[in-house]
NUKEKOL-301246 format. One record per residue: x, y, z of N, C-alpha, C in turn; residue in one letter. Coordinates in steps of 0.02 Angstrom, whole numbers, padded with zeros to 5 digits, always signed. Layout:
XYZXYZXYZA
...
//
This chain:
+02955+04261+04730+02987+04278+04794+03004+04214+04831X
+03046+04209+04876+03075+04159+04887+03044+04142+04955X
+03036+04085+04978+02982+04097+05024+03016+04065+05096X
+03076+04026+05098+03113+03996+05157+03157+04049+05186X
+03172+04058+05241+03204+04099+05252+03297+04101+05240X
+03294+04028+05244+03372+04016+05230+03371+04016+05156X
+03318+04013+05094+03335+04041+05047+03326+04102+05027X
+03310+04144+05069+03308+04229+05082+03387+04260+05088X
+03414+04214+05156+03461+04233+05156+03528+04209+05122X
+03544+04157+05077+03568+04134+05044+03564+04173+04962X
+03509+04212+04967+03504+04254+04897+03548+04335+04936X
+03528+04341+04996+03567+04402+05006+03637+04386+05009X
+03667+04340+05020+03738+04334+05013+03762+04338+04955X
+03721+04279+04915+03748+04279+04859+03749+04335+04795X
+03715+04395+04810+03713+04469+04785+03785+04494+04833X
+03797+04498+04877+03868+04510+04909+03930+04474+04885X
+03932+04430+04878+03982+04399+04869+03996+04389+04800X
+03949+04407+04757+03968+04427+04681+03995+04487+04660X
+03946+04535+04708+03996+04589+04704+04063+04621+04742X
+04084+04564+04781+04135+04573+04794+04180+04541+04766X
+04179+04493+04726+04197+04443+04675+04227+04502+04602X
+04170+04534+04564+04182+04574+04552+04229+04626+04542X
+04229+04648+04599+04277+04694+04615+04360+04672+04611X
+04364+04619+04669+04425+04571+04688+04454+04563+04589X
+04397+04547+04539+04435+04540+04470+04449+04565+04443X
+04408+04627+04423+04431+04689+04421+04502+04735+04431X
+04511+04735+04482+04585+04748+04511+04631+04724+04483X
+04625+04648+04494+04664+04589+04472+04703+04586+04401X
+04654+04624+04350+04650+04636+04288+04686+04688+04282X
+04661+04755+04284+04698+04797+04278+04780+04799+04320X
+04784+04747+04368+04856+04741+04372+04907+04688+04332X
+04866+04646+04299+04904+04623+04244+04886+04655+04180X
+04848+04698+04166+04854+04738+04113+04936+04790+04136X
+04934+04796+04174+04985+04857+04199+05068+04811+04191X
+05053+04744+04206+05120+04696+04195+05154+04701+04106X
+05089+04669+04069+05085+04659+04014+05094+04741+03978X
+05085+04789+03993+05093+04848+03950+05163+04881+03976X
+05189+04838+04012+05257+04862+04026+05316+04811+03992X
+05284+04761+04007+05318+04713+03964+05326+04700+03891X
+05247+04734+03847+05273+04763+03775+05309+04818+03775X
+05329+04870+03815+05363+04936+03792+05429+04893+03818X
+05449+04849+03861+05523+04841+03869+05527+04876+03933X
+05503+04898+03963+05519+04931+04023+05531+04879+04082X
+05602+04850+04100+05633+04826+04133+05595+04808+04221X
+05611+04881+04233+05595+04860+04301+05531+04892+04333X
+05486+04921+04279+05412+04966+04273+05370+04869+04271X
+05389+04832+04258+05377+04761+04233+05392+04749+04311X
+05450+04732+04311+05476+04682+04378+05408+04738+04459X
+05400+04788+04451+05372+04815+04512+05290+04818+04482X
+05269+04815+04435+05206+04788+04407+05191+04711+04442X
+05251+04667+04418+05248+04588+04436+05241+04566+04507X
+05275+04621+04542+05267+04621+04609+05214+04639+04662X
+05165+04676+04613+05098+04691+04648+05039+04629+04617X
+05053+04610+04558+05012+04578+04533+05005+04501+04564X
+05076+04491+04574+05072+04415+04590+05016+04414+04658X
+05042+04452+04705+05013+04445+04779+04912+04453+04753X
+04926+04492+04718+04842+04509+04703+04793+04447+04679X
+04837+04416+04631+04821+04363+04602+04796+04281+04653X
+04880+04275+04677+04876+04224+04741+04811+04236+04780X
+04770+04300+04822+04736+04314+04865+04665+04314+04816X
+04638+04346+04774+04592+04320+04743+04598+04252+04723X
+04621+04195+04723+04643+04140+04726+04602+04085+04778X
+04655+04132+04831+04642+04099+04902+04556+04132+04921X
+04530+04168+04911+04461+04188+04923+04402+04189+04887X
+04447+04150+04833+04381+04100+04796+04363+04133+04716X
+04382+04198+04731+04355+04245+04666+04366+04213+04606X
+04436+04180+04574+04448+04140+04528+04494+04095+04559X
+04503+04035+04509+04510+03954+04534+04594+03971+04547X
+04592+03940+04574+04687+03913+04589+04732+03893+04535X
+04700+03852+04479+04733+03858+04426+04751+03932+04371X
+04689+03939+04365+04692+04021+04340+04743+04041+04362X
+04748+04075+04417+04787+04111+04462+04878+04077+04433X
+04873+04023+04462+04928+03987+04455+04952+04013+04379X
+04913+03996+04331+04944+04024+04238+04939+04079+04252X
+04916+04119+04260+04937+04185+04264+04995+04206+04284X
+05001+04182+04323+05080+04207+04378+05122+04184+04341X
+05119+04134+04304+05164+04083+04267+05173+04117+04218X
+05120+04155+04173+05139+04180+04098+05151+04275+04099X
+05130+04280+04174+05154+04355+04186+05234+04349+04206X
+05258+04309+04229+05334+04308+04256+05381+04273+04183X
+05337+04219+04179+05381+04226+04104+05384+04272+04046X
+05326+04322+04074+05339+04377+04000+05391+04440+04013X
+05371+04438+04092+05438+04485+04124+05509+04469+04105X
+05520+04378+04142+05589+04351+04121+05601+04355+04057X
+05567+04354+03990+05584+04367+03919+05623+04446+03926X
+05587+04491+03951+05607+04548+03922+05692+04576+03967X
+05672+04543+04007+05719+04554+04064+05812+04517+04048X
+05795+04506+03976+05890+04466+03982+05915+04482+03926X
//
C-alpha cells in the first residue's frame, strides 16, 4: 500500500487517465477501421465521410496525450492517402 499521500493520489489518477486513454483509442480505431473497410470495397465517398470523422478523432487523441503526435500524424497521412488512391 502506498503510504504518501501524493502517491495515493497519483495512483488514483493514474487508474483514470488510463482508462480514459483507453477509451479515447478505442474509438480512434474503430474509426479507421471504418476508413480502411471502405477504402477496400472502393466506396468513394463512404471513405471520404469515414476520413472526415477520423481525422478530427485522431488530431484530438493526439492533442490529449492518448497517442503521440507522430502516430496520429501517419495515420492521417496513410488514411488520406488510401482514400486519395481509391478516389481517381
Amino acid at each position: 500500500m502506498l503510504k504518501h499521500r501524493s502517491a495515493q493520489k497519483r495512483a488514483r489518477q493514474s487508474v483514470k487517465i488510463t482508462q480514459r486513454n483507453a477509451s479515447v483509442k478505442s474509438a480512434v480505431k474503430t474509426k479507421v477501421k471504418a476508413v480502411m473497410a471502405a477504402a477496400e470495397t472502393k466506396d468513394v465517398e463512404a471513405a471520404k465521410k469515414a476520413l472526415a470523422a477520423a481525422v478530427p478523432a485522431l488530431a484530438k487523441s493526439a492533442a490529449k496525450g492518448a497517442i503521440h503526435k507522430r502516430n496520429a500524424s501517419r495515420k492521417i497521412s496513410r488514411l488520406t492517402k488510401a482514400v486519395n488512391a481509391i478516389a481517381k
